[in-house]
N, C-alpha and C positions, 0 to 999 in steps of 0.2 A: 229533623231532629231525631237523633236517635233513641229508639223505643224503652225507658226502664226496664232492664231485667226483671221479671217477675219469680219471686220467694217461690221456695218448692216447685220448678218448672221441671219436674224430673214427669216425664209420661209412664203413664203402668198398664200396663195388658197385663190379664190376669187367665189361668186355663184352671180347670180343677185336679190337674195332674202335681201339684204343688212346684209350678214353673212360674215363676214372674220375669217378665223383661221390666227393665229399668233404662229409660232415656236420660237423654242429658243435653241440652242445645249446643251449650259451647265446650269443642272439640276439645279445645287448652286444657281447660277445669276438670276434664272428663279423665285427660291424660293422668293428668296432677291427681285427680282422687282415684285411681285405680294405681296407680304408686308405679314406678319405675321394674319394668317388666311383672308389670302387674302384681308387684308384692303386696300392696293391701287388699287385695282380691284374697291372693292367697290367704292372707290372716284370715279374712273373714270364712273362708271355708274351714279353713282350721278351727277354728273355736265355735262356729256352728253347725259344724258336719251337714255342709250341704256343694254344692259345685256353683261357682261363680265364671263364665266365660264371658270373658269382653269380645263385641262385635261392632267395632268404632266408639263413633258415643254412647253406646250402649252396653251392658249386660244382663246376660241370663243365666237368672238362679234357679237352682233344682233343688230339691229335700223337700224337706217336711213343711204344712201350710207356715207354722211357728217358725219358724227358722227361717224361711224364704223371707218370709213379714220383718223379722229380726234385721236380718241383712239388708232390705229396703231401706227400714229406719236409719240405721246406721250411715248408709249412703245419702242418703236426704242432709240427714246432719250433718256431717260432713264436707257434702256442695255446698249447704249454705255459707260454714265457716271460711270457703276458697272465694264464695260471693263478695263475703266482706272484706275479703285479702288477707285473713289469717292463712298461716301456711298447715299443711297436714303431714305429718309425722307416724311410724309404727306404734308409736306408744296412744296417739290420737287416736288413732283405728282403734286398738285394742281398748282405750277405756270407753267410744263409744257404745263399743260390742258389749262390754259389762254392762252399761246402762241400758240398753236397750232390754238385756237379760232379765235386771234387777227392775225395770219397768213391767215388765210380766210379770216377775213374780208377785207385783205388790209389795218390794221393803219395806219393812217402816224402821226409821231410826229416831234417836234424839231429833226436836222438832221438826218432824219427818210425817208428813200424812200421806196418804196411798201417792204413789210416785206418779200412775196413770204415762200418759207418754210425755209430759213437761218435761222440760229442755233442760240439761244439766246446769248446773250453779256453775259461775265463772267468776271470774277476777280479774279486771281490767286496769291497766295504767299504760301509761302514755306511750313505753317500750314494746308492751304484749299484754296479750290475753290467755290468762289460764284457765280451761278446762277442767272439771270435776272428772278424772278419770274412773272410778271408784264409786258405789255406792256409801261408803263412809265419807269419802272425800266430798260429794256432795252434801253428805248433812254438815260435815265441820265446817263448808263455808257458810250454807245457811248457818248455823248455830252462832259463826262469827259475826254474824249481820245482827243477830238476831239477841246475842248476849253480850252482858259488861265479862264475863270471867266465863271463858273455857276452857278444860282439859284437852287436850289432844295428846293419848299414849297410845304404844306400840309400837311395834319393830324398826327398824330403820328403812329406809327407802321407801314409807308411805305416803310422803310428801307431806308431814307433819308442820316440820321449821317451815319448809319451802312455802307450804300455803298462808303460812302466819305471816311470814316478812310480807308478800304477795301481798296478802291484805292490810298489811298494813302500810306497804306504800301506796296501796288504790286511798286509804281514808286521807293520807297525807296529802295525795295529788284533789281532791277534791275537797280539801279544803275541815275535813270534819276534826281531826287534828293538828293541832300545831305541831308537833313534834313524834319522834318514833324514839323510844329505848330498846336496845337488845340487849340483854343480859345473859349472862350463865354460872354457875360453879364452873371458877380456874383451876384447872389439872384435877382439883380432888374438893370433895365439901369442906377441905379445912382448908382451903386456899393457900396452903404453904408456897407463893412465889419466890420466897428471898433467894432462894439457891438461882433459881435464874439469870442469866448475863442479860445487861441491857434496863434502860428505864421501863416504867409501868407497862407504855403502850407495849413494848416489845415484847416484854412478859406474857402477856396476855393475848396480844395478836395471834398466835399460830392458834388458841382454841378458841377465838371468836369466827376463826376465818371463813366456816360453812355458815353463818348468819351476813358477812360482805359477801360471801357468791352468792346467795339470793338474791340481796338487794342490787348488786352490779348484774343481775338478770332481769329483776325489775325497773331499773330506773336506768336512764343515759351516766356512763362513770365520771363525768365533768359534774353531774348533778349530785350525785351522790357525794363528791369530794367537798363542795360547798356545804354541800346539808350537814357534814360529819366537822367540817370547819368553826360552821355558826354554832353547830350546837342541836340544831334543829333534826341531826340523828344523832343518838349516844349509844356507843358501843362499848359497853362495860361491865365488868364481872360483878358478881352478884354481890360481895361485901362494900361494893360502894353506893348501895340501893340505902344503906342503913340512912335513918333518921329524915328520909325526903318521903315529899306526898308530890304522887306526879296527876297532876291533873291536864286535859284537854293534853292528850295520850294514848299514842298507843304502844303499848307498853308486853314486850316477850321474854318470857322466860324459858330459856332452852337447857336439854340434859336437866331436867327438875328433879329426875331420880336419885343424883345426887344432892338433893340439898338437904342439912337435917332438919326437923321438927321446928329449931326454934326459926332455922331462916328462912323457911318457906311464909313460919307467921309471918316475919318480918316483911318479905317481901308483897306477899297479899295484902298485908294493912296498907302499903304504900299506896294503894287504889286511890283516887281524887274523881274530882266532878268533872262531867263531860269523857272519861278515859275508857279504854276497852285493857283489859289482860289476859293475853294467853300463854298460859302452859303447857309445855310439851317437854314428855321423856317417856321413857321405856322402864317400865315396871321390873323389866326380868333383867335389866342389865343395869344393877345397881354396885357400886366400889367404894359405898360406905363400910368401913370399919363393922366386920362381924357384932352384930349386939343392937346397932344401931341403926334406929326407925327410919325409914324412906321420908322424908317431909313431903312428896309426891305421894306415895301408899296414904301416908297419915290425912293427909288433905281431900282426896278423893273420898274417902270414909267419912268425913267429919262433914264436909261440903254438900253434899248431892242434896241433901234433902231441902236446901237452901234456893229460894227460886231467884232467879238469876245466873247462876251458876250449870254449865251445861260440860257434861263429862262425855265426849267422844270416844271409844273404843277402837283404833284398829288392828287388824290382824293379819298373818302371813298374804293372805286373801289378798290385801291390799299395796301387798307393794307392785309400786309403777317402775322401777329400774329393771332388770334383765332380767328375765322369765326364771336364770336360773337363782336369782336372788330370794328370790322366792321359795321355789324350792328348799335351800338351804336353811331361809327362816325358819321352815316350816319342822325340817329337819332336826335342828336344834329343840324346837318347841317339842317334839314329839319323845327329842331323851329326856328332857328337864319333867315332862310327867309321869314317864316311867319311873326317872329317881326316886320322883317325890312320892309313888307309890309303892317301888319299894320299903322308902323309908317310913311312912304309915304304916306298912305290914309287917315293920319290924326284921326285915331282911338286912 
């Protein structure tokens, strides 16, 4: 019979010259986690300024004691998820190298106690598992487990929607909800569709359509088409939320920066027994009408002090799409407070 793979089977010699070799038994896994002509190697020396060289199943790290230890982790984590048969990705490398970071540092976030070396928060359903790339992204799943109503704002490409749909097809597939709603503000807070060609669904379809690529990344598309059939997923703008209590739900609001004052009330009273609701938008990219209050802004303000209610922050820091996405967030964010200090100063 052949022998169970044994958890963390990575061998470590260690010298005081801040050199660690790292082993690995199986040759495949070994190949697979050091990435095709050793591109995740590469990342990891890049983002922890140390040398990584493979020597079959093996590599050897140089730099600093921190950093070599960094890089260890990272790889450990990593073999394990090939052990279970997830697959490993650039973007995998790099969010485990974040956490690894943010484990040293001690983060602490919304229901967030010292990080210590505990194993990223994930999200599992029957298609895939996702990974906390992020130290925000790890608390916003905790916070999702863990609250009836969370915020999740900030820039795009944080994996904001993507981790809300995520977890709310794991609560669907296991049973803890009966159903999923996605909602959002259509085109604009005042929902003006009539000019549109085409019935309701049409209307509406092209700005729901990043809430279906989630879930056709979560769930098999045969499954998905049945659930949106019975009912058992609804995919609908926000003015047809009015006058229902959704209960045994899990229930998202996306683009929330567009809603006004009175429909965000509306749509948070909707809450029912047994249901979860998350909110997600961007605070700085709002296209209400000059004058008029962010129902996202006004909510965050009004809410926090309220226990149950868990307000996620994230930032440029956090986006997981291309390195230079980031950047560019970052960029943007850095005119918009110069404006706003000019215009304080009267400039």
């Amino acid at each position: 019979m052949a022998r169970e793979p044994q958890r963390g089977n990575a061998d470590r010699s260690t010298s005081d010259n801040g050199t660690i070799t790292v082993k690995f038994e199986d040759n495949n896994l070994a190949r697979e986690l050091f990435g095709q002509f050793d591109e995740h190697l590469a990342i990891i020396e890049r983002d922890l300024h140390l040398d990584a060289v493979a020597r079959g199943n093996s590599v050897i790290l140089t730099g600093s004691n921190v950093a070599t230890d960094q890089a260890r982790r990272v790889l450990e984590t990593l073999h394990t998820r090939l052990e279970d048969g997830d697959s490993v990705d650039v973007g995998d490398v790099e969010g485990a190298i974040r956490h690894a970071i943010a484990s040293d540092a001690q983060m602490t976030l919304p229901t967030m106690e010292k990080k210590g070396n505990r194993a990223q928060a994930a999200i599992s359903t029957a298609k895939r598992t996702v990974h906390a790339r992020t130290a925000t992204q790890d608390a916003y799943i905790r916070a999702m487990e863990k609250a009836e109503l969370v915020f999740g704002t900030g820039p795009a490409g944080t994996g904001k929607t993507y981790l809300a749909v995520a977890y709310a097809a794991s609560l669907l597939e296991r049973g803890a909800v009966d159903r999923i709603i996605l909602s959002r503000p259509a085109v604009e807070a005042g929902e003006r569709l009539g000019f549109l060609p085409g019935d309701m669904k049409e209307k509406v379809d092209p700005y729901l359509r990043p809430l279906y690529d989630a879930l056709y990344d979560m769930m098999p598309g045969d499954k998905v088409e049945r659930a949106i059939t019975s009912g058992i997923i609804e995919i609908a703008p926000l003015a047809f939320m009015r006058g229902r209590t959704l209960a045994h739900s899990a229930v998202i609001l996306d683009e929330a920066q567009n809603t006004t004052s009175m429909q965000m009330k509306m749509f948070l009273t909707r809450l029912g027994e047994g249901s979860k609701m998350i909110v997600t938008g961007d605070p700085s990219q709002i296209d209400l009408p000059p004058g008029q209050v962010s129902g996202l802004v006004e909510a965050l303000d009004l809410l926090q002090p309220i226990e149950g209610v868990i307000p996620i922050a994230f930032s440029s820091k956090d986006v997981v799409r291309h390195r230079l996405v980031a950047a560019i967030v970052e960029a943007y964010d850095e005119a918009g407070r110069e404006k706003s200090e000019r215009l304080r100063g009267g400039f």
